[in-house]
N, C-alpha and C positions, 0 to 999 in steps of 0.2 A: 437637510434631511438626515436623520440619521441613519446609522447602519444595518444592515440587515442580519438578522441572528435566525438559530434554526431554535422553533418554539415547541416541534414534532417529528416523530419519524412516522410515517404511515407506508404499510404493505402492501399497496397497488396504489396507480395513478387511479383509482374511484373513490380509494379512501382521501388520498390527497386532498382530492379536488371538492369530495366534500367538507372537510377542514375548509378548503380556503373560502366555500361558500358560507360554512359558519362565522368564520372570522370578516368577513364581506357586511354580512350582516349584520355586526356590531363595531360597524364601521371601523376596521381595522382592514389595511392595504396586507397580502399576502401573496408569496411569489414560491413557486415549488419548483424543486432541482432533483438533481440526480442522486441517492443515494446507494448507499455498499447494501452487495445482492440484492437487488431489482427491487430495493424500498424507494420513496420517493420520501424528500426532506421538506417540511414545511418553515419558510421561514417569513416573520414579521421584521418592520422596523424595531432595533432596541428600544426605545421610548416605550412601545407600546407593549416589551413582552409582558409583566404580570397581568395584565389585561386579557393578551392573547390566551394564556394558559386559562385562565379564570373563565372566559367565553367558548374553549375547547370543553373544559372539565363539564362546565353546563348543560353543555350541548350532547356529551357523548355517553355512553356507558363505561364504567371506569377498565372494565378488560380490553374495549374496543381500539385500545392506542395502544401502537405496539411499541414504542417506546421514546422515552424524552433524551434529549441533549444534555 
């Protein structure tokens, strides 16, 4: 398996967890943690980041992500 990388940083655990519902959906595994000042960190398997990002970018409005790794 490989390792887990951070693909997002999002501004509440709703934005999180809709990240990891998009990235679910395009069959990509997604696990969120703790981030600096009350963000939450999304992260994928490395194998799968350009994916992940690519499946984010589609899915979101481009100001909606408050910032990348």
């Amino acid at each position: 398996m490989s390792e887990m990388v951070r693909v997002a940083v999002a501004g509440d655990v709703a934005e999180a967890e809709e990240m990891q519902e998009i990235l679910r959906a395009a069959g990509i595994e997604a696990e969120l943690g703790d981030g600096e000042d009350d963000s939450v960190t999304v992260s994928v398997p490395e194998s799968s980041l350009d994916e992940a990002k690519d499946a984010i970018e589609a899915m979101t409005e481009p100001g909606d992500i408050v910032g990348e790794p």
